[in-house]
C-alpha positions in Angstrom: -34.5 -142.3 69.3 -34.2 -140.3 65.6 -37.0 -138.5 67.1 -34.3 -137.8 70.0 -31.7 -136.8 68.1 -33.8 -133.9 66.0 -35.1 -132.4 68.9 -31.6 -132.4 70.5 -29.7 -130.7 67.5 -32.8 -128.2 67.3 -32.4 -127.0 70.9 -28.2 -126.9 70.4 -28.6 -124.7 67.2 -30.9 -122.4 69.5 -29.1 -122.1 72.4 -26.0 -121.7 70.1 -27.6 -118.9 68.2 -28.6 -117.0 71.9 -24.9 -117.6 72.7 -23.7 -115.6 69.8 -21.2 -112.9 70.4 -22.5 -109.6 69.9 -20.3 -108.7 67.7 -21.7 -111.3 64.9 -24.9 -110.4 65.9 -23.8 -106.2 65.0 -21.6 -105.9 61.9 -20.6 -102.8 63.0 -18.8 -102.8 66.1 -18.4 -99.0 67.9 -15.0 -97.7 69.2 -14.8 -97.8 73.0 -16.3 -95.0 75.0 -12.7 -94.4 76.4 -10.8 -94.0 73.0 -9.3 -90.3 73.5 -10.8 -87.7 70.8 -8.5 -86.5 68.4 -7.5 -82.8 68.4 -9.0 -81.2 65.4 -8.8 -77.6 66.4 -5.9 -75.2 66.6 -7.7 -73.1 69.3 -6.6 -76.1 71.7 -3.0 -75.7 71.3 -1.0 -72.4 72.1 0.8 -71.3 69.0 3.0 -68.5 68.1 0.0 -66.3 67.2 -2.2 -66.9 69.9 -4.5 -69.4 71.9 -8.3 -70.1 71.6 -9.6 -66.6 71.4 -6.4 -64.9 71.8 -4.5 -63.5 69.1 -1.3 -62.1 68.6 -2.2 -58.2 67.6 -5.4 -58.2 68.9 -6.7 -54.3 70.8 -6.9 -54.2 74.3 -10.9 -53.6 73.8 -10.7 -56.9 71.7 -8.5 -59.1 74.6 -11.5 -57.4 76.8 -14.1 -58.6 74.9 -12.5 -62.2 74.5 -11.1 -63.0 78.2 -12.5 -59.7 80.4 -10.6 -56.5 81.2 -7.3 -56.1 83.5 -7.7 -56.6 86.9 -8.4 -53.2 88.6 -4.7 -52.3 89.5 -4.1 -53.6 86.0 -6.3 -51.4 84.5 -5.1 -47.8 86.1 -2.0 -48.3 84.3 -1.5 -45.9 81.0 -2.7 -47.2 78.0 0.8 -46.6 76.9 2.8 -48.9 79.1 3.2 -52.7 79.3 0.6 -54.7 81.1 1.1 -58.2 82.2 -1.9 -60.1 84.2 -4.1 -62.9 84.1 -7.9 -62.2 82.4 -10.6 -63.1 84.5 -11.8 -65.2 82.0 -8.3 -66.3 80.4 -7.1 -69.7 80.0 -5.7 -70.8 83.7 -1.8 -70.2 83.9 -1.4 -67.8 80.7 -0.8 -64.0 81.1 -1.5 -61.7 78.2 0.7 -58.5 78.2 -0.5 -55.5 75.9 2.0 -52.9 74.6 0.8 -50.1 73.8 -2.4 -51.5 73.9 -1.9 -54.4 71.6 -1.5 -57.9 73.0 2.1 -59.0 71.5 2.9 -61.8 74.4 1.4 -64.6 75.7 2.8 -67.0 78.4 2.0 -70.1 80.3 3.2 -70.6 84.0 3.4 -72.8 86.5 -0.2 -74.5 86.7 -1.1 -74.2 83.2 -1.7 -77.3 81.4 -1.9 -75.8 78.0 0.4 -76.9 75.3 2.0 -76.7 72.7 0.7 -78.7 69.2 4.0 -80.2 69.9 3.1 -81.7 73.4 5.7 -79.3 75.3 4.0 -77.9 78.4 5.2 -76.3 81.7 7.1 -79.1 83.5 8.6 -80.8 79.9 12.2 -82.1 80.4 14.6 -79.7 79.0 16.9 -81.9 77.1 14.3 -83.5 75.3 13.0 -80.0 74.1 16.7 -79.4 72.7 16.3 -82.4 71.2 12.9 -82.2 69.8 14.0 -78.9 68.2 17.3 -79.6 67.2 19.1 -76.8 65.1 16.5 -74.4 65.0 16.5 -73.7 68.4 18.3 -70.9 69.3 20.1 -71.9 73.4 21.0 -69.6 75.6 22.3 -68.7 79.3 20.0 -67.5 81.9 20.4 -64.3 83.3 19.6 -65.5 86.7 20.4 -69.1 87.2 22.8 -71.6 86.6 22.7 -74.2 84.0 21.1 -76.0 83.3 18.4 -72.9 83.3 18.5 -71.6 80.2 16.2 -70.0 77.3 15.4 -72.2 74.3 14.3 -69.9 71.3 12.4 -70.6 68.2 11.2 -68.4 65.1 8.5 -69.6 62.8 9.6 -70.9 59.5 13.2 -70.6 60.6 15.2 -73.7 60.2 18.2 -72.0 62.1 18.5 -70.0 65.2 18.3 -66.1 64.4 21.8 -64.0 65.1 20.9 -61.4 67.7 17.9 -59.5 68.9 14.6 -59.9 66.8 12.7 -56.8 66.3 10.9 -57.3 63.7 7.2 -56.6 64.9 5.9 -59.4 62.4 8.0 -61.8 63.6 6.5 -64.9 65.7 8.1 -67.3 68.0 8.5 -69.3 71.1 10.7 -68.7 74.1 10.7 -71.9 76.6 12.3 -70.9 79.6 14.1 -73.8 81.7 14.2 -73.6 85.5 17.0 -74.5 87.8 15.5 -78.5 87.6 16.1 -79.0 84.0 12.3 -78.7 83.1 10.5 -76.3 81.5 8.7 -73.4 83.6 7.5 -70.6 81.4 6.3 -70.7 77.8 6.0 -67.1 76.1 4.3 -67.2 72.9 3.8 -64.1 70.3 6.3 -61.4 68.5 10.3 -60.2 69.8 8.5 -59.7 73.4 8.8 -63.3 73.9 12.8 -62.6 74.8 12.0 -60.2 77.9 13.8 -62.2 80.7 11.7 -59.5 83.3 7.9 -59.5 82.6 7.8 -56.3 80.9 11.7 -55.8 80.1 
């Protein structure tokens, strides 16, 4: 019967140690395949200067070399002029525009998922924009629509809206522009060209 007894209480300390969960069995237990990865580089977030390979001030031959030239009827416009398209090989949704053959603008549209470092992409509620940005956001009327369209403004390392026109070629900003729905529906990044309310003008 002791006899019994042993070989019972050898065959539960087996079958107890094949039960063992795995993680006593691996003292170090991995994350989960699905964790999300953190966002460790700038070039995935559009900024006032620029977005992955684009920078604000960068040469038409350099925007060429980074996202491809201007479409075709892009590209028989003077050198001179502004140019507004989408690279062949640009993020999808952003336009660059050149003046005077220097990219000084970039904006996402409708279809773009890239964003801000803030988390603000096309569709973003509008209020909670305001909000988010509180007094250094500079609001104003739409040209075109109604409220509660309007253009939300901010200058890097400005803690209060600017009075008036910015034309200082250094300086570097966001314009959000908000759509009849209350959401967001253009995002122009770069210098003063970011308060054109027509492409180009």
């Amino acid at each position: 019967m002791i006899r019994n007894a042993v070989l019972s209480s050898v065959a539960l300390l087996a079958l107890t140690a094949c039960n063992a969960p795995e993680a006593a069995k691996k003292p170090e237990a991995e994350p989960p395949a699905s964790a999300p990865a953190a966002r460790t580089a700038a070039a995935d977030v559009l900024t006032p200067q620029g977005y992955g390979p684009l920078r604000i001030g960068m040469s038409q031959a350099e925007v060429d070399a980074a996202v491809g030239p201007p479409p075709a009827n892009v590209a028989d416009a003077e050198p001179s002029e502004c140019r507004q398209y989408q690279p062949p090989r640009g993020p999808k949704g952003v336009l660059v525009m050149l003046e005077k053959g220097v990219l000084t603008r970039l904006t996402a549209i409708r279809g773009s998922d890239v964003m801000t470092e803030d988390g603000v992409g096309v569709g973003f509620d509008g209020e909670q924009l305001k909000a988010r940005y509180g007094s250094a956001a500079e609001v104003t009327p739409h040209k075109y629509q109604d409220a509660p369209a309007a253009y939300v403004t901010i200058w890097s390392g400005k803690t209060s809206p600017s009075s008036g026109y910015v034309t200082d070629p250094a300086a570097r900003g966001f314009n959000f522009e908000i759509g009849q729905d209350g959401k967001v529906a253009f995002i122009h990044a770069g210098g003063p060209s970011i308060q054109y309310v027509e492409g180009c003008s």
